[in-house]
Kinemage of the C-alpha trace (Angstrom):
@kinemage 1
@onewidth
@group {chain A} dominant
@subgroup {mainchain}
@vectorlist {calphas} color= white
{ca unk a 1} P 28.908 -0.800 -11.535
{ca unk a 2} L 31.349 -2.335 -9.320
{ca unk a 3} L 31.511 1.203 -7.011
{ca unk a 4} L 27.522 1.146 -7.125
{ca unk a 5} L 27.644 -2.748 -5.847
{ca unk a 6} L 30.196 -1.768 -2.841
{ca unk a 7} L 27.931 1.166 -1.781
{ca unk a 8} L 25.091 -1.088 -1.356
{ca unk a 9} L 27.078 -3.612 0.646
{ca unk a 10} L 28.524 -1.009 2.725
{ca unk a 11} L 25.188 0.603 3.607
{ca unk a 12} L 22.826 -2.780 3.912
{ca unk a 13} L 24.193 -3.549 7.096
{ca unk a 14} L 23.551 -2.063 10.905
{ca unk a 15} L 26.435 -0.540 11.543
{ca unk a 16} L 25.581 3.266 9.993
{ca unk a 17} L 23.418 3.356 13.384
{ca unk a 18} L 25.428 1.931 15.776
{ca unk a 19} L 29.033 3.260 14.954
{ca unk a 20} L 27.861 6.855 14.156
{ca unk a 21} L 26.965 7.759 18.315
{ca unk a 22} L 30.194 5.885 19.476
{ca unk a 23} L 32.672 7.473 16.909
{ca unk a 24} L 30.420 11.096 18.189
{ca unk a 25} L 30.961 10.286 21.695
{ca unk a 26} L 34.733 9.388 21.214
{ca unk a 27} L 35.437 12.906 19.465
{ca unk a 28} L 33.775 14.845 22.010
{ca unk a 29} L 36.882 13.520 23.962
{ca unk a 30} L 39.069 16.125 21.827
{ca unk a 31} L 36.190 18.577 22.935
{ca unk a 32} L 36.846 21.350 25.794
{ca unk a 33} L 34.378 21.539 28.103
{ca unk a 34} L 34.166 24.993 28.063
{ca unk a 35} L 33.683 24.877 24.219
{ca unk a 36} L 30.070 24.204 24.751
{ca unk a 37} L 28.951 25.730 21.130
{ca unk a 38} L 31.367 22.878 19.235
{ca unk a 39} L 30.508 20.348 21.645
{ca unk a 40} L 26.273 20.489 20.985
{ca unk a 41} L 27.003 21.100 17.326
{ca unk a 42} L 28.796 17.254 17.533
{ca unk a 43} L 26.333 16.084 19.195
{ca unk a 44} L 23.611 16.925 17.227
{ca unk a 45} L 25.432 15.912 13.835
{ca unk a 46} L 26.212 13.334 14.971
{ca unk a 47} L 22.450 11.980 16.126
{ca unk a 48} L 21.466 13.760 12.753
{ca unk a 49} L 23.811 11.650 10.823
{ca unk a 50} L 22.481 8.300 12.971
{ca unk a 51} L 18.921 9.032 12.239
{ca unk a 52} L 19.749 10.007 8.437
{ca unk a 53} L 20.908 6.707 7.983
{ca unk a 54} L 18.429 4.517 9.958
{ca unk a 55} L 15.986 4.126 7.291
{ca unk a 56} L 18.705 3.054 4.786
{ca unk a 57} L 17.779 -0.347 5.988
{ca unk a 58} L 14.216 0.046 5.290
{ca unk a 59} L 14.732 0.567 1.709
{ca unk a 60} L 16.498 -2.659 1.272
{ca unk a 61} L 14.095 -4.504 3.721
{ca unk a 62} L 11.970 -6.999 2.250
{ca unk a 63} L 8.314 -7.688 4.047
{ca unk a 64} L 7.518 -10.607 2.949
{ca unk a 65} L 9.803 -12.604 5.618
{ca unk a 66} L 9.189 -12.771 9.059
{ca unk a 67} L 13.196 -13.843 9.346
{ca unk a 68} L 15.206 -11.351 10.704
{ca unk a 69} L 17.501 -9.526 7.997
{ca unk a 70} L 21.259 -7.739 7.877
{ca unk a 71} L 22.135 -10.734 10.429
{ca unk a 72} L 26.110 -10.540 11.277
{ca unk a 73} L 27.765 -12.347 13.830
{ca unk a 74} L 30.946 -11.489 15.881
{ca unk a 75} L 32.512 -13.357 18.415
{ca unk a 76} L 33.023 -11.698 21.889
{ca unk a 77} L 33.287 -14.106 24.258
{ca unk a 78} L 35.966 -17.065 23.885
{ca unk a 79} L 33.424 -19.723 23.354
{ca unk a 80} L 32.422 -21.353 20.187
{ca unk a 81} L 28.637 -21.688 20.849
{ca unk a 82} L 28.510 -17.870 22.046
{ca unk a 83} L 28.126 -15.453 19.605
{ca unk a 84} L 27.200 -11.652 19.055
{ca unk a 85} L 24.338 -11.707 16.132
{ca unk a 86} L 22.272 -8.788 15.195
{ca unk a 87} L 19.854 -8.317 12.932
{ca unk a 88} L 16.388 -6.836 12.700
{ca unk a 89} L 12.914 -7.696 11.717
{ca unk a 90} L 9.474 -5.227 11.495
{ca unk a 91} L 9.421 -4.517 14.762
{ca unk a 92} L 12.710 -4.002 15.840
{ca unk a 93} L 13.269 -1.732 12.991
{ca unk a 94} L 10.612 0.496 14.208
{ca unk a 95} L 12.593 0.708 17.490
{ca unk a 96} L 15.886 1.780 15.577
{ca unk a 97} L 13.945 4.847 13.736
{ca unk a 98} L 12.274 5.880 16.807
{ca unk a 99} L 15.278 6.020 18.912
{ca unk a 100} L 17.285 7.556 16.035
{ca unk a 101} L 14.040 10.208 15.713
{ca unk a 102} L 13.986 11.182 19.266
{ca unk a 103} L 17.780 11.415 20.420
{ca unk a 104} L 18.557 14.788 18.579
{ca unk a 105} L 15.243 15.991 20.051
{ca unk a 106} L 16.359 15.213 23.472
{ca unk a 107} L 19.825 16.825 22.612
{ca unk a 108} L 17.936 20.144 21.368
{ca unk a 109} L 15.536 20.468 24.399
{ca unk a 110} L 18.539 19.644 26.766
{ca unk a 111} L 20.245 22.834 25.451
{ca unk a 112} L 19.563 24.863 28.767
{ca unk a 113} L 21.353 21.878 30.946
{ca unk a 114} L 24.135 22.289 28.917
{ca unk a 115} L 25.459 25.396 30.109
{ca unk a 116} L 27.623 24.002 32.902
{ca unk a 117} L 28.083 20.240 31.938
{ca unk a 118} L 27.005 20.359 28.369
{ca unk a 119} L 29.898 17.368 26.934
{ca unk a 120} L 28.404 15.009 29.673
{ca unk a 121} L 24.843 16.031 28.720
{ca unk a 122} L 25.678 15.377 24.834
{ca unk a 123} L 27.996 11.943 25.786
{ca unk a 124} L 25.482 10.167 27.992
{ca unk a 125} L 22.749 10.928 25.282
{ca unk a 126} L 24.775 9.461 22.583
{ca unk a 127} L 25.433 6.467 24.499
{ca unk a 128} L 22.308 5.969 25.361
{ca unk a 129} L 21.625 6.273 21.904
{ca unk a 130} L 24.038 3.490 21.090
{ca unk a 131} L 22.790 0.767 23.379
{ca unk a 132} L 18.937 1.185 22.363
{ca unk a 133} L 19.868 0.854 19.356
{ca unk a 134} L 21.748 -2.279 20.146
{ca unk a 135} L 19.222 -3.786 21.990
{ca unk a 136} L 16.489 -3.337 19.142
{ca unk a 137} L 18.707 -5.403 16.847
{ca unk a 138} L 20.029 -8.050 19.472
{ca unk a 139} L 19.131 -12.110 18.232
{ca unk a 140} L 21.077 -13.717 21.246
{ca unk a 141} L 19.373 -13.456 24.673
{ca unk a 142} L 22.577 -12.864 26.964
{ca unk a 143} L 23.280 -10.141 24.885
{ca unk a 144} L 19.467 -8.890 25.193
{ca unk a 145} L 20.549 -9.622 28.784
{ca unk a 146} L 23.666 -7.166 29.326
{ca unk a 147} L 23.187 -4.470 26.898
{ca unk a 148} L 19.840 -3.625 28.806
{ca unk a 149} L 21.080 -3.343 31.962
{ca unk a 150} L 23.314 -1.340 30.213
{ca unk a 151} L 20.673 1.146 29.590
{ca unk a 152} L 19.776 2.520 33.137
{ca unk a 153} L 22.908 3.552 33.809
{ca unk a 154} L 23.503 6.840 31.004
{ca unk a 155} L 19.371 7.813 31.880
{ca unk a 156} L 20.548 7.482 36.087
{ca unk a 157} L 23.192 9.968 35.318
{ca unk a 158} L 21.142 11.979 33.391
{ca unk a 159} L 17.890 11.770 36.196
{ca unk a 160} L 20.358 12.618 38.488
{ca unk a 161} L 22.772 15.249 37.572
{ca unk a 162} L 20.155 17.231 35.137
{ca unk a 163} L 16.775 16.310 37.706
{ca unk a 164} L 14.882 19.868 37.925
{ca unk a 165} L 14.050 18.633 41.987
{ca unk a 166} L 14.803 17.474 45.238
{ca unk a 167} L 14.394 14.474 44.763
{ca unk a 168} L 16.319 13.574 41.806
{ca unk a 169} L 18.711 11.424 43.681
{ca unk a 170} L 16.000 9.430 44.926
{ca unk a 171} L 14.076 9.321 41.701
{ca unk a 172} L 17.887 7.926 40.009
{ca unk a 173} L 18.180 5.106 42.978
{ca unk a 174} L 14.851 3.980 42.212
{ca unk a 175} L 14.820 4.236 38.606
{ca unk a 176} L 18.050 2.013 38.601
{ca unk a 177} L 17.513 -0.354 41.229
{ca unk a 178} L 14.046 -1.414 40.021
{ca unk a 179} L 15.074 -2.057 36.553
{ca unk a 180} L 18.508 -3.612 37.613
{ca unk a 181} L 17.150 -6.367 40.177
{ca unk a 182} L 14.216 -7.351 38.480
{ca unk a 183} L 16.515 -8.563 35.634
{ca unk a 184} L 18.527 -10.841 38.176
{ca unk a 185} L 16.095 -13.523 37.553
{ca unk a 186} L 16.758 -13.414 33.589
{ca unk a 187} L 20.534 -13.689 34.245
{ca unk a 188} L 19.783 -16.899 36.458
{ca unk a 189} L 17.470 -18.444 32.916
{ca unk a 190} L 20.199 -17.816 30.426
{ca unk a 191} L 22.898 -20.437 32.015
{ca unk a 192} L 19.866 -22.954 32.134
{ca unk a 193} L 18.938 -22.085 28.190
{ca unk a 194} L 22.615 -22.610 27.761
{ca unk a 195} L 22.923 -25.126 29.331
{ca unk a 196} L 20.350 -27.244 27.792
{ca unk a 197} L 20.870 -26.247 23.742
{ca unk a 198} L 24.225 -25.442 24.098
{ca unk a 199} L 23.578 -21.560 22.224
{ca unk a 200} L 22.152 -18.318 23.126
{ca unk a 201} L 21.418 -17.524 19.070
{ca unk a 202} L 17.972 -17.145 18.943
{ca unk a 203} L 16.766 -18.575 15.466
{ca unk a 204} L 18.047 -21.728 16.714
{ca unk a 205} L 16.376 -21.426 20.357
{ca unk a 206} L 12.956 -21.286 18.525
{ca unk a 207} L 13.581 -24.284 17.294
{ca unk a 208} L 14.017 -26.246 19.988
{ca unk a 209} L 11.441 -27.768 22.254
{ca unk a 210} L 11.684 -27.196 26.079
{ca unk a 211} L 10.004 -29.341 28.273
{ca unk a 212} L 6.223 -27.859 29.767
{ca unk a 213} L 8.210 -27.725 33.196
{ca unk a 214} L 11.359 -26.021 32.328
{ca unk a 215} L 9.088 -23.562 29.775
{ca unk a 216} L 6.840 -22.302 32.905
{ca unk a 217} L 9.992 -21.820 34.855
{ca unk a 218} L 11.937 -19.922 31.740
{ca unk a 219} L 8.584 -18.048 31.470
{ca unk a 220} L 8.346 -16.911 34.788
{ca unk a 221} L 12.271 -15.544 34.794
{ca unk a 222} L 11.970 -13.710 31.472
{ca unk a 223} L 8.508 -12.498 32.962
{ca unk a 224} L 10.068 -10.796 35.497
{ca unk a 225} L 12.776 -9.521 34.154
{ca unk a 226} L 10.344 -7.692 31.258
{ca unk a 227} L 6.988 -6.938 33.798
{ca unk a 228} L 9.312 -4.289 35.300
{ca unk a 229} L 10.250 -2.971 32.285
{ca unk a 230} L 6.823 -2.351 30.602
{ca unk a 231} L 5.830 -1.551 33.817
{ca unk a 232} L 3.425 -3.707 34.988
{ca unk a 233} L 1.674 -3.365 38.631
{ca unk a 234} L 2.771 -3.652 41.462
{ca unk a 235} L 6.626 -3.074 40.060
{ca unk a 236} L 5.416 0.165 38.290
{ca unk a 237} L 6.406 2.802 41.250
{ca unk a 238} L 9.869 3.576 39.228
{ca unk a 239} L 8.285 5.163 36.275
{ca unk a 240} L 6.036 7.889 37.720
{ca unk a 241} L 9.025 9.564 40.110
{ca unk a 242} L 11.437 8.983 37.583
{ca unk a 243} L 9.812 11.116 34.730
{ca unk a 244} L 8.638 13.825 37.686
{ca unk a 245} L 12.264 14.110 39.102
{ca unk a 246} L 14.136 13.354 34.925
{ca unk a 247} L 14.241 16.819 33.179
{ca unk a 248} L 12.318 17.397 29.866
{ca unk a 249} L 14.401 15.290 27.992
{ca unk a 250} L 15.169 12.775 29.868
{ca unk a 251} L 10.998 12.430 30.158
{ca unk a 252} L 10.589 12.310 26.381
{ca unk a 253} L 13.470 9.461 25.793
{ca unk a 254} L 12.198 7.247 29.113
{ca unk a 255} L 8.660 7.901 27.081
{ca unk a 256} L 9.614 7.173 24.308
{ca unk a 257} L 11.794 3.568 24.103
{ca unk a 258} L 12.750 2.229 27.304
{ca unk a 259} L 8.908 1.554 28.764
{ca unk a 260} L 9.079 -0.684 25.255
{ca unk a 261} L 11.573 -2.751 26.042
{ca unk a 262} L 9.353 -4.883 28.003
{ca unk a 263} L 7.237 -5.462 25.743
{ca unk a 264} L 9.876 -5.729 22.658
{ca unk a 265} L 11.046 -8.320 24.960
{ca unk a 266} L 7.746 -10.673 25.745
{ca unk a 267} L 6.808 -10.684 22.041
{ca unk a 268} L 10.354 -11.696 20.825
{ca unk a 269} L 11.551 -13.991 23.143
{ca unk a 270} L 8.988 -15.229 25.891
{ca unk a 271} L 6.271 -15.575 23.634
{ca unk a 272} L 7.943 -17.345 20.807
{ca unk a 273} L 10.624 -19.724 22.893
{ca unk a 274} L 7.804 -20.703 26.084
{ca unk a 275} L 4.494 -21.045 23.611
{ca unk a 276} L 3.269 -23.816 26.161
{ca unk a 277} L 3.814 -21.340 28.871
{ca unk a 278} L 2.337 -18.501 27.192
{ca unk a 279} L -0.880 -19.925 26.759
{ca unk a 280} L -0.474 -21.048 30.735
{ca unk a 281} L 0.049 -17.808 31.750
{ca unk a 282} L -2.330 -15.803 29.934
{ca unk a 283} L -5.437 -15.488 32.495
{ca unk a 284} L -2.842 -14.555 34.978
{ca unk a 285} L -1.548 -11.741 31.861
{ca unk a 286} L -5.041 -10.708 31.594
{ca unk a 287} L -6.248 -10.016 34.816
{ca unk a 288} L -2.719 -8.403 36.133
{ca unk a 289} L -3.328 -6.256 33.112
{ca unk a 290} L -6.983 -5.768 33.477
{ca unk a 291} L -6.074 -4.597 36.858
{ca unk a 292} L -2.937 -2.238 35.954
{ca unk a 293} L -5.193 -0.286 33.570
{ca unk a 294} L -8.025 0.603 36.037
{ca unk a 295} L -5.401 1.311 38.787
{ca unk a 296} L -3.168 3.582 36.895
{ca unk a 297} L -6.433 5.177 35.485
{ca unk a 298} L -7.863 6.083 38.441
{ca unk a 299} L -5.128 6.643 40.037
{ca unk a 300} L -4.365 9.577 37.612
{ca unk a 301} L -7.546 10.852 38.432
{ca unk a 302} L -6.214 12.043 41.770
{ca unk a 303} L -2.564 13.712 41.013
{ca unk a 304} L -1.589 17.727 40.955
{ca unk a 305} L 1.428 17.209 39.224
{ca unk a 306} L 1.323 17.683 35.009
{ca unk a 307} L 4.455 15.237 34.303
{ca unk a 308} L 2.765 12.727 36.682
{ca unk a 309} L -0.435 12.724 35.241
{ca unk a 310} L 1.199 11.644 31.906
{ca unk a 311} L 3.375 9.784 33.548
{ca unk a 312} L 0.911 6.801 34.320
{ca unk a 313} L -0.706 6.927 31.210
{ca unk a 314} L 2.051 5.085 29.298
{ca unk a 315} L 1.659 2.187 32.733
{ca unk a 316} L -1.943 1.989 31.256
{ca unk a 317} L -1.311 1.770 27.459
{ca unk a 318} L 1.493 -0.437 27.790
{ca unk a 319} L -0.775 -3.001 29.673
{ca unk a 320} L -3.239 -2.802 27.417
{ca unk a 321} L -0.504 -4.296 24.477
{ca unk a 322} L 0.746 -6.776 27.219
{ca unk a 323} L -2.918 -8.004 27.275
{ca unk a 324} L -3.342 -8.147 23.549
{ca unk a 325} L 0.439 -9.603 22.810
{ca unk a 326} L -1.251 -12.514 25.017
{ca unk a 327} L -4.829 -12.790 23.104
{ca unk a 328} L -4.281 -16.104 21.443
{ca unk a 329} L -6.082 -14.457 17.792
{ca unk a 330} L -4.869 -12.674 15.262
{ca unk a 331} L -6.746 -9.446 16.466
{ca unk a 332} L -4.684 -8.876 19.805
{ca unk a 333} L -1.234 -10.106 18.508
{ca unk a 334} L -1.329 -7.962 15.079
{ca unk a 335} L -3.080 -4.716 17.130
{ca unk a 336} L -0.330 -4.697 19.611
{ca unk a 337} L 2.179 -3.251 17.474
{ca unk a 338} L 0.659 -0.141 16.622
{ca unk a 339} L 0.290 1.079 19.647
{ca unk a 340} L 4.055 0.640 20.622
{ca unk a 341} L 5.218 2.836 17.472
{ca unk a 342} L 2.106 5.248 18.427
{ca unk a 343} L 2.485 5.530 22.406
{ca unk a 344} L 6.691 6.290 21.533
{ca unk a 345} L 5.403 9.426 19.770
{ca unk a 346} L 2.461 10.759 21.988
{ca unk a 347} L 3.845 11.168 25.943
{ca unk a 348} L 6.968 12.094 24.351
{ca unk a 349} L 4.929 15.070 22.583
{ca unk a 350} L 3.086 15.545 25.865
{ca unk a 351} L 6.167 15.958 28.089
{ca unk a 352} L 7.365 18.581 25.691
{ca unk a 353} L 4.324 20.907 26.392
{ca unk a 354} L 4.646 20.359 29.980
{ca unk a 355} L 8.016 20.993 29.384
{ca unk a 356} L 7.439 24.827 27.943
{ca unk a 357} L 5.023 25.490 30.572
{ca unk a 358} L 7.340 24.924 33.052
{ca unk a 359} L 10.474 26.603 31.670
{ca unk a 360} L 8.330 29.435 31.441
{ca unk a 361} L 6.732 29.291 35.060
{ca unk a 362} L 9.185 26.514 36.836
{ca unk a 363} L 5.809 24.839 38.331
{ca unk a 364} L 4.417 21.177 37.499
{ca unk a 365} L 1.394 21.835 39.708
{ca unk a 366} L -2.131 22.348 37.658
{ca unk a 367} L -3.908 24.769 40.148
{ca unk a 368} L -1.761 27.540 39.152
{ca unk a 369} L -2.361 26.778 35.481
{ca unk a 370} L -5.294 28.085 33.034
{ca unk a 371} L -6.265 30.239 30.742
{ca unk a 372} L -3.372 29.398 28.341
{ca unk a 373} L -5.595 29.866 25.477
{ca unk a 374} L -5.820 32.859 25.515
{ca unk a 375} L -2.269 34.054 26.654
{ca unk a 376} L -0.035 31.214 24.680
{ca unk a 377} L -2.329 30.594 21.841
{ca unk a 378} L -0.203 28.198 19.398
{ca unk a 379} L 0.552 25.285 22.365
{ca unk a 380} L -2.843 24.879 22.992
{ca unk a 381} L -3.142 23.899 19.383
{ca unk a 382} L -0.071 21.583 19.637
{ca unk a 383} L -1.306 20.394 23.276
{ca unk a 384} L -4.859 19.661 21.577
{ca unk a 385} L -3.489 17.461 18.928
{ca unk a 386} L -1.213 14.833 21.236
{ca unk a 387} L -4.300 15.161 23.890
{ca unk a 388} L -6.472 13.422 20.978
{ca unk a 389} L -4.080 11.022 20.562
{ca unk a 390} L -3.316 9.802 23.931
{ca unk a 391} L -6.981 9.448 24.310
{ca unk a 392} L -6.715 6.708 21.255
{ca unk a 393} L -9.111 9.132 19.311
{ca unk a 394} L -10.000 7.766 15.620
{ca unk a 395} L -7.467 8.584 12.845
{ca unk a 396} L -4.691 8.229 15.943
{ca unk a 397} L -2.181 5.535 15.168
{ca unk a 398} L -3.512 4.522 19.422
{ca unk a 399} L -6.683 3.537 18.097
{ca unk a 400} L -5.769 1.724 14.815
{ca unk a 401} L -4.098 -0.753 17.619
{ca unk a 402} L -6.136 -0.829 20.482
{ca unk a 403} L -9.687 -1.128 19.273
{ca unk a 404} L -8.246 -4.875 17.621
{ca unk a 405} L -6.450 -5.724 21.034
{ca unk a 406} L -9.790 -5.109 22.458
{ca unk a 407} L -11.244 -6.915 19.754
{ca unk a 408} L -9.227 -9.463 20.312
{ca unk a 409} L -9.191 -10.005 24.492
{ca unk a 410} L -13.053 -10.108 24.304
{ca unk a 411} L -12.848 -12.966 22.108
{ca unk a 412} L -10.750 -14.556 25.302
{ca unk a 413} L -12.030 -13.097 28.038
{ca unk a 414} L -14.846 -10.817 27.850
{ca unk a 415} L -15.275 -9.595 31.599
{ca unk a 416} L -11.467 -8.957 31.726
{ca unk a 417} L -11.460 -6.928 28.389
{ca unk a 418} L -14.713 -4.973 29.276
{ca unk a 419} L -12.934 -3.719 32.422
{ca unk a 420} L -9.812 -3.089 30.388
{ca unk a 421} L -11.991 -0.968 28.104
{ca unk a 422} L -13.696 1.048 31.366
{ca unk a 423} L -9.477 1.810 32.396
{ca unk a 424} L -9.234 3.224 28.777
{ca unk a 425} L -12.490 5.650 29.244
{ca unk a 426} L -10.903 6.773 31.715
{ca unk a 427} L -7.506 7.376 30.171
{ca unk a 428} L -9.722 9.521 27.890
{ca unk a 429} L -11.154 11.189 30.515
{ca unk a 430} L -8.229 12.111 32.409
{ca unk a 431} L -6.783 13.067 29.467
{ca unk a 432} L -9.080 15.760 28.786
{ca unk a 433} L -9.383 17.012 32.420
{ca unk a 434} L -5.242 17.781 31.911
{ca unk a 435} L -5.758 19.914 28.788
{ca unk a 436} L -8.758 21.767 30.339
{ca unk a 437} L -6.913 22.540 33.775
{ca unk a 438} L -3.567 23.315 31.847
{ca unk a 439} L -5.056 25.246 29.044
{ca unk a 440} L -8.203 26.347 29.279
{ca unk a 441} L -10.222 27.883 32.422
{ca unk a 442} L -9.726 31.163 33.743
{ca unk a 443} L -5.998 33.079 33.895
{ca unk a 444} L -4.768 33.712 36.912
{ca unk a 445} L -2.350 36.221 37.419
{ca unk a 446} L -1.733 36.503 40.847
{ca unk a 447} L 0.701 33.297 40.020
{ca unk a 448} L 1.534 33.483 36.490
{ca unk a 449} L 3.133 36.683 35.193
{ca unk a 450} L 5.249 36.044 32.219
{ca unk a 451} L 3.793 34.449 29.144
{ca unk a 452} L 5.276 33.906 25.852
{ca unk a 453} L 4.200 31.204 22.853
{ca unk a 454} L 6.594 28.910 21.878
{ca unk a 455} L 9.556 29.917 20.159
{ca unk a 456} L 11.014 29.000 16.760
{ca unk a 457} L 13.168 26.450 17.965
{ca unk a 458} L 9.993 24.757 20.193
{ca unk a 459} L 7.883 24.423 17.066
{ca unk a 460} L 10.212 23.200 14.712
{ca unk a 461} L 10.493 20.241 17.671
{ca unk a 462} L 6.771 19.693 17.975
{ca unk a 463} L 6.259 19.560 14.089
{ca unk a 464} L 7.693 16.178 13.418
{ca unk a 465} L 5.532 14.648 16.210
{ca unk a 466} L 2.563 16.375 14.943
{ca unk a 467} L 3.686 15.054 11.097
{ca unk a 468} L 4.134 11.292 12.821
């Protein structure tokens, strides 16, 4: 009884997740670099091992608490008030499964950049793995602070050094710089909420009252810190080059958890700590999304490029959840969520057909594309089935989310939400237009010669996003 007791306690806690991609990262050090068949093999136990063990929390989690659970504390700074706590809640548990789901993915499609540099392929994407999972399950703002900045700097090495372009260099710069300097003005609000409770742990920060004043001002620093995250317009221009230039896998993990950040971020700290402020700001929230959705939509409408035309639909989705995290109901707040655990499945899936398409044919550009039907006929199948979801199709865990945000921002502002609506008709329709120019449509030889369906290894990758 006593050894069944200690198991529990040693596996009800977070640090399965965290400590298994650090201890996998620090014995690749042992690793040749030439030994390139040992070296992927660690990696991908050890993000097998981390994603084995991520849902040992949810069998111990109890939902009917909105607290935050398996809270520990360390101290890491030589301050008394300052504190390291972690911990996790509905949401951010989501986050820790998804990012646990999709890392030994990425390390399986990255197999072909791993030929020359394979141990600093496999290291960066453990790492990465690490600090997203660190950030899911971070209480204390500074820390929510540091360990996302923290973030840009394994996927710039990765844009940059495993980039199938020209301009991957540029694509890194940008990717980093945007992310990096929009977050100075969230370092500059953390002194002044230190300042003035004397803490950075968060249960206690949403306790405490902050004048209207210093609230709008807090607001409008975490705001822009997070808007550039998400990405909202005009500070969206990152995203688009960065999954063109990033390389297949780099594209499914920059789908798939940093563009949620952002909003992870509004609807755990800004919302809660700046309520006055939230409701404030929310017909400016609406109409910048309102606006973000028709621009990315039709601005879709006019690209060549398959990586960029799914690129910009995540810009879309993700301001449609920004709009309904802001809907003062029930109906936008609760149908927000689904679409973050949805739209972290579905462009990842997207990017992976893309991806076979252009291993096979080393193009991104849809006019030498069609008649895959016919030539590749199981990824049309698989290409089909994430198309349907991205277009928030019914039975897609999209729509179960956004036809209550919808719902929801009509019952605030119903000219805004209508036009929100209009951005997502034509998220279907561009949606469709990309699976009919990729896949169907007449072949064309003169550019295409080679075909070949995917192989083993591809489908066994697509089935768990086709099972999610």
């Amino acid at each position: 009884m006593n050894a069944i007791n200690n198991f529990d306690s040693c596996y009800s806690d977070l640090s399965g997740p965290l400590m298994c991609p650090v201890l996998g990262s620090m014995t690749l050090i042992f690793i040749k670099n030439d030994r390139i068949r040992p070296i992927r093999l660690i990696g991908l136990c050890a993000s097998l091992i981390t994603f084995l063990y991520s849902p040992v929390p949810r069998i111990q989690f109890d939902p009917s608490t909105a607290k935050s659970q398996f809270v520990e504390s360390l101290r890491w700074l030589p301050y008394s008030n300052i504190h390291m706590y972690i911990g996790i809640d509905g949401i951010s548990l989501f986050f820790v499964i998804l990012t646990t789901f999709l890392i030994p993915i990425c390390i399986s499609v990255g197999r072909s950049g791993m030929r020359s540099v394979g141990k600093e392929y496999i290291t960066a994407s453990l790492i990465r793995s690490f600090l997203m999972i660190a950030v899911s399950c971070m209480l204390d703002p500074l820390l929510f602070y540091v360990i996302p900045e923290s973030v840009p700097i394994p996927m710039f090495i990765i844009i940059g050094v495993w980039g199938s372009r020209q301009r991957k260099i540029k694509a890194a710069y940008q990717f980093f710089l945007y992310t990096s300097l929009g977050s100075v003005f969230m370092l500059i609000a953390i002194p002044l909420i230190l300042l003035q409770t004397g803490t950075t742990d968060l249960p206690i920060l949403l306790t405490f009252s902050f004048s209207e004043r210093r609230q709008i001002f807090l607001w409008i620093a975490s705001f822009a810190s997070f808007a550039v995250k998400v990405p909202m317009v005009p500070v969206h221009i990152w995203l688009p080059e960065a999954h063109v230039e990033a390389p297949t896998a780099g594209s499914v993990i920059l789908a798939g958890i940093p563009s949620k950040l952002g909003t992870h971020g509004f609807i755990r700290f800004s919302i809660p700590m700046f309520p006055e402020a939230t409701l404030c700001s929310t017909p400016f929230i609406f109409t910048s999304s309102a606006i973000a959705i028709i621009y990315t939509s039709s601005t879709t409408s006019r690209q060549i490029d398959l990586k960029k035309i799914i690129a910009y639909s995540p810009v879309a989705h993700m301001n449609l959840v920004t709009m309904g995290m802001y809907s003062p109901n029930i109906q936008g707040i609760g149908g927000s969520i689904p679409p973050m655990s949805s739209h972290g499945l579905v462009p990842p899936a997207l990017f992976l057909c893309v991806g076979v398409l252009y291993d096979r044919h080393q193009t991104l550009l849809f006019r030498y594309y069609g008649g895959s039907a016919s030539t590749m006929p199981n990824l049309p199948t698989i290409f089909f089935s994430s198309t349907l979801a991205n277009m928030s199709s019914p039975g897609t865990g999209s729509f179960i989310g956004e036809f209550p945000i919808s719902v929801g921002a009509f019952q605030r502002n119903p000219f805004l939400a209508t036009l929100a609506a209009l951005g997502m008709m034509l998220g279907a329709a561009y949606s469709l237009w990309l699976y009919n120019r990729a896949v169907s449509g007449n072949f064309k030889p003169d550019f295409l010669h080679k075909f070949s369906d995917p192989n083993g290894r591809e489908v066994s990758i697509y089935i768990p996003f086709l099972v999610g």
